[in-house]
C-alpha positions in Angstrom: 0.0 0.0 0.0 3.1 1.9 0.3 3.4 2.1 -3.7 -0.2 3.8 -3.5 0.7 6.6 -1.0 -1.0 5.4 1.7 -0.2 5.6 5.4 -0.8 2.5 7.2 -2.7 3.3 10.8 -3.2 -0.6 12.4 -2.7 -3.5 12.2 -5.0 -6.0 13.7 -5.3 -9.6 14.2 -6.9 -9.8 10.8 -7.1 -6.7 8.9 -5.0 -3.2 8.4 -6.3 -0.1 8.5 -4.8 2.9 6.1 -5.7 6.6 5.7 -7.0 8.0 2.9 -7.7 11.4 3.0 -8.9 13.0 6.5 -12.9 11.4 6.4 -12.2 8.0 5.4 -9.9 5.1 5.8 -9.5 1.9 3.5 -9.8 -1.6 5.2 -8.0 -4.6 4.0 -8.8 -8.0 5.7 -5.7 -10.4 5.1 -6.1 -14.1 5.2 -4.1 -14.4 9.0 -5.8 -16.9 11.3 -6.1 -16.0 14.9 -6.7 -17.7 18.3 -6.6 -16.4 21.8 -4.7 -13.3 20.4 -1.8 -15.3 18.8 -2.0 -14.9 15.2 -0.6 -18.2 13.1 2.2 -17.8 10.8 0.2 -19.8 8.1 -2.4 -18.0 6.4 -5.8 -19.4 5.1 -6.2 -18.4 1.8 -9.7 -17.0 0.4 -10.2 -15.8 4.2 -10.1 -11.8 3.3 -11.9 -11.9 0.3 -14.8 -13.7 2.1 -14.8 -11.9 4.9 -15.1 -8.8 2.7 -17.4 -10.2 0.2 -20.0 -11.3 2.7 -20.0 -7.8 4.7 -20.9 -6.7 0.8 -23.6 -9.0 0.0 -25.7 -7.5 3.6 -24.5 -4.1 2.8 -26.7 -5.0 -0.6 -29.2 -7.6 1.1 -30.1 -4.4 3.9 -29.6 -1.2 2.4 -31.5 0.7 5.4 -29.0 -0.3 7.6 -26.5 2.8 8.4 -23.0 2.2 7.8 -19.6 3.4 8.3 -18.8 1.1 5.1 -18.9 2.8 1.5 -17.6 0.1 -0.7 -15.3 -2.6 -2.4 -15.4 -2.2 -6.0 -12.3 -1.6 -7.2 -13.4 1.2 -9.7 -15.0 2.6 -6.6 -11.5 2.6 -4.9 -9.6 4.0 -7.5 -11.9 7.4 -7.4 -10.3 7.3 -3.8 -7.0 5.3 -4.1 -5.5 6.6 -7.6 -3.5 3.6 -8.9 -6.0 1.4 -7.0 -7.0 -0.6 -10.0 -3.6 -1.8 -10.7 -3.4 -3.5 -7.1 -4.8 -6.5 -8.0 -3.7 -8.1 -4.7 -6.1 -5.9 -2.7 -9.0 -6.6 -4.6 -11.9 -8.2 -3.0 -10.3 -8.1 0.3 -10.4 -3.8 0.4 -12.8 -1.7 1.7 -13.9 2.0 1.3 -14.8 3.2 4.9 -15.9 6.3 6.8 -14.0 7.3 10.0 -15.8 6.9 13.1 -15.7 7.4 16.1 -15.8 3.9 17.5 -18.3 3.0 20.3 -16.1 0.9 22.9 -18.4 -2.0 23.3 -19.0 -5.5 21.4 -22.3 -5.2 20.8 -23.2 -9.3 20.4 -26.8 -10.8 20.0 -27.4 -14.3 21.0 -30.3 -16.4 19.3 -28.8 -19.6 20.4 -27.3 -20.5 23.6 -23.4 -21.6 22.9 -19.8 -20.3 23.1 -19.2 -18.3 26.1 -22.4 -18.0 27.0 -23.5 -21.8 27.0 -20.5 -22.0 29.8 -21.5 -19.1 31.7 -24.8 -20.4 31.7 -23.2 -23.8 32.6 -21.9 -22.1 35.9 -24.4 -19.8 36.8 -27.6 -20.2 35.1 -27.1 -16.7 33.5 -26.2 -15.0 30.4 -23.8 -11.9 30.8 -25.4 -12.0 34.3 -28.8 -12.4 33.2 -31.2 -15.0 34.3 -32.6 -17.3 31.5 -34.8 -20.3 31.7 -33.5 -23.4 33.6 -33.0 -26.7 31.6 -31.5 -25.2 28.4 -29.1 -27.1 26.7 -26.6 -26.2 24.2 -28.0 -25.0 20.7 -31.1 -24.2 22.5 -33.1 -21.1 21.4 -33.5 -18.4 23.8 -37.3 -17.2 23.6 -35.7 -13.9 22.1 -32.5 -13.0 20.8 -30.8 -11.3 23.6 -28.5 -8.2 23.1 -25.6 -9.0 25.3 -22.5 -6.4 25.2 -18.7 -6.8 25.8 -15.8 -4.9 26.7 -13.5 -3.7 23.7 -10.2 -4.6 25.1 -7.1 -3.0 23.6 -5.2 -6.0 24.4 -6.2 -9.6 25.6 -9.6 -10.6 25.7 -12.7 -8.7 25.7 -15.0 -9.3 28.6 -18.6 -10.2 28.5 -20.8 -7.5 30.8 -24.5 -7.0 31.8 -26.2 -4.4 30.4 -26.1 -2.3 33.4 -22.3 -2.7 33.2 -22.6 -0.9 29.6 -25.2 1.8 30.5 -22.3 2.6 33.3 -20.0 2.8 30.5 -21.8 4.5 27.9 -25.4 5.7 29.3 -28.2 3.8 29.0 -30.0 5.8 26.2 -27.1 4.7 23.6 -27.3 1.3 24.8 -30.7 1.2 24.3 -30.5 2.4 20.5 -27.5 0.2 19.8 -29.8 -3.1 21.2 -32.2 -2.0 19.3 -29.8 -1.3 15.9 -28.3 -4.3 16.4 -31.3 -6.6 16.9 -33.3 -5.3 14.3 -30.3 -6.0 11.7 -29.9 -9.9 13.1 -33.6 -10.3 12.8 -33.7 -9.6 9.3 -30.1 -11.3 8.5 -31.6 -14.5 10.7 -34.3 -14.5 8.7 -32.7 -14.3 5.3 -30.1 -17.2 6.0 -33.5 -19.5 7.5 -34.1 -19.1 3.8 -31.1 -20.8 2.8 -31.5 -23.0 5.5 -28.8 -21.9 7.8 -29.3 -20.9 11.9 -28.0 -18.2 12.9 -26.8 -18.5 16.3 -25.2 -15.2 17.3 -23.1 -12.4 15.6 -21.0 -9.9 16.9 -21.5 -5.8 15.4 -19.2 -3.1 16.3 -20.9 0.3 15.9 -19.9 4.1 15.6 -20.7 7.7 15.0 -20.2 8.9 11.8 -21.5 12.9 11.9 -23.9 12.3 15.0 -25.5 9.3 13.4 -25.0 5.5 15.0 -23.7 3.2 12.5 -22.7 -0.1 11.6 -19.0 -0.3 11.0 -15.8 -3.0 10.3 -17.6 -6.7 9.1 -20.7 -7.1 9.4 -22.3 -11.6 9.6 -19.2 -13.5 8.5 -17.6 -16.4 9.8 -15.4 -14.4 12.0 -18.2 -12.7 13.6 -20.9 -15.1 14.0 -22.1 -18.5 14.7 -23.8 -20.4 11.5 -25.0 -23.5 11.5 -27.1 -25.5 8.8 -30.4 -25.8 10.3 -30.6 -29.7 9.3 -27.7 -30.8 11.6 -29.1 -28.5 15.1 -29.5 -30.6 17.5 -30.4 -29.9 21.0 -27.2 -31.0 23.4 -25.0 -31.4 20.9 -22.4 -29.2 18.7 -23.4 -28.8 15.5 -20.9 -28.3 12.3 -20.0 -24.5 11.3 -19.5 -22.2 8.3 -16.4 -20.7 10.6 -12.9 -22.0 12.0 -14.1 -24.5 13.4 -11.6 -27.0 11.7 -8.8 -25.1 13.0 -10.7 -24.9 16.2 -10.8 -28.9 16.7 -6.7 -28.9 15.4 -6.3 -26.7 18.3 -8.5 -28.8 20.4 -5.9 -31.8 19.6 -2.7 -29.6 21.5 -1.0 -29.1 24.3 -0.2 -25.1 23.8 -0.4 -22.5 26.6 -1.9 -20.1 24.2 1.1 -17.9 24.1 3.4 -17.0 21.2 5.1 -18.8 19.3 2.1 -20.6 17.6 1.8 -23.7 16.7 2.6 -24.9 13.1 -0.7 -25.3 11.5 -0.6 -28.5 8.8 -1.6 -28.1 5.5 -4.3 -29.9 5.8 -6.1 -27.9 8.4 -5.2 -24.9 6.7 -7.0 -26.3 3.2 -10.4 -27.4 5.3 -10.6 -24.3 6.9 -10.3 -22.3 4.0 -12.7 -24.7 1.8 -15.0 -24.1 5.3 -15.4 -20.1 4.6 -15.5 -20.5 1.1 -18.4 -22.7 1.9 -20.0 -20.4 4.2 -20.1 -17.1 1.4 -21.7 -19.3 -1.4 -24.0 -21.0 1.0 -25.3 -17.8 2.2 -25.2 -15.9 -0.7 -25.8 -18.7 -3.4 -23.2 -17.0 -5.3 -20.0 -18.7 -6.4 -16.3 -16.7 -4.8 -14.7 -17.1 -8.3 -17.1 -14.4 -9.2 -16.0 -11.8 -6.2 -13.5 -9.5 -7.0 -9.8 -10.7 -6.9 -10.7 -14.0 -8.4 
């Protein structure tokens, strides 16, 4: 990006972030692969441009929602990026975005009862410190999707909170319009992928204020963000296959790592079955084919 005269701001566990101009930034998600904040020296290939093709296809799918994100046609770019267009490297995995100023919560909503939740719930009985209904197993549905926030943690993990945790942090009349922001989206994206018959457990959104307005910003229902399951292989109690990591997840399962740097060597294999796993999860949910995405 250099060769384009752009300054590079971040660099995440996943994507980089570079200025262009002073209102907007362009967002590139690479293919690393991540786990407990150790990124792998092997990447996954296809991971960026999925990542940044689905966040496309619900930009298109919702176009009510308000967003941070402009767009990833290249042609688009090069009106912002001169000498865009001859980057073919970055294609399909770039993003136009508007700056915003970032809300400093994870704001996750939970239609199923699994991940972190399913072993809070395993302990206490609660979800992010909220009572739900006794006897649930894993997979279950709660009655409603629940809005259920998180700390934005600079470094390490972020932590799961109750909503009076993020009133305290942020006042309760912006929590209440990102819950309702954020379940209204899932709602309708839930719905879509029932369509294609695919559950959508939970999904995280990280939202912002672009001139006073709250917005929807970085990806928005990928495999990185969310839980998807087909809906023909849910089964109460038990853990049902994902359009995600979750091959590299069971690899992982298999070691004896601290979760501290140096990572582990990831074998080929597990690298090709995760990346056939999010190429699976795009053309599932969209019905489109990746070869036709930018970057092909």
């Amino acid at each position: 990006m250099s060769d384009l005269g752009l300054n590079h701001l971040y660099r995440g566990k996943v994507r980089d972030l570079y200025a262009v101009g002073d209102d907007h930034l362009l967002m590139v998600a690479s293919d690393r692969m991540s786990a407990f904040d150790v990124v792998m020296a092997e990447p996954v290939p296809q991971k960026g441009r999925v990542l940044t093709a689905l966040t496309q296809y619900w930009l298109d799918e919702l176009p009510e929602v308000p967003r941070a994100l402009v767009s990833a046609d290249p042609v688009v770019l090069d009106t912002y990026v001169p000498g865009f267009l001859t980057a073919s490297e970055y294609h399909g995995r770039s993003m136009l975005v508007r700056r915003a100023e970032m809300l400093p919560l994870e704001c996750i909503v939970r239609a199923r009862l699994a991940g972190q939740a399913f072993d809070e719930y395993q302990r206490t009985g609660t979800v992010h410190t909220m009572p739900v209904a006794p006897g649930m197993q894993l997979t279950d549905a709660f009655p409603e999707p629940l809005f259920t926030p998180s700390t934005k943690a600079d470094e390490g993990h972020d932590l799961n909170i109750s909503l009076a945790e993020a009133e305290a942090l942020v006042g309760a009349e912006l929590v209440a319009r990102a819950s309702s922001l954020c379940l209204s989206l899932f709602s309708r994206a839930a719905a879509k992928m029932a369509e294609a018959g695919l559950v959508l457990a939970d999904t995280k959104f990280e939202l912002g204020f672009v001139d006073g307005e709250l917005v929807v910003c970085d990806e928005i229902l990928t495999p990185d963000s969310s839980r998807i399951w087909p809906a023909e292989s849910v089964v109460s109690g038990q853990t049902p296959p994902s359009f995600d990591k979750q091959p590299f997840r069971d690899w992982l399962a298999t070691l004896d790592w601290d979760r501290t740097p140096p990572a582990p060597m990831v074998p080929d294999e597990v690298v090709a079955i995760t990346s056939e796993r999010y190429v699976a999860a795009y053309e599932r949910v969209t019905g489109r084919a990746l070869s036709s995405w930018y970057g092909a």
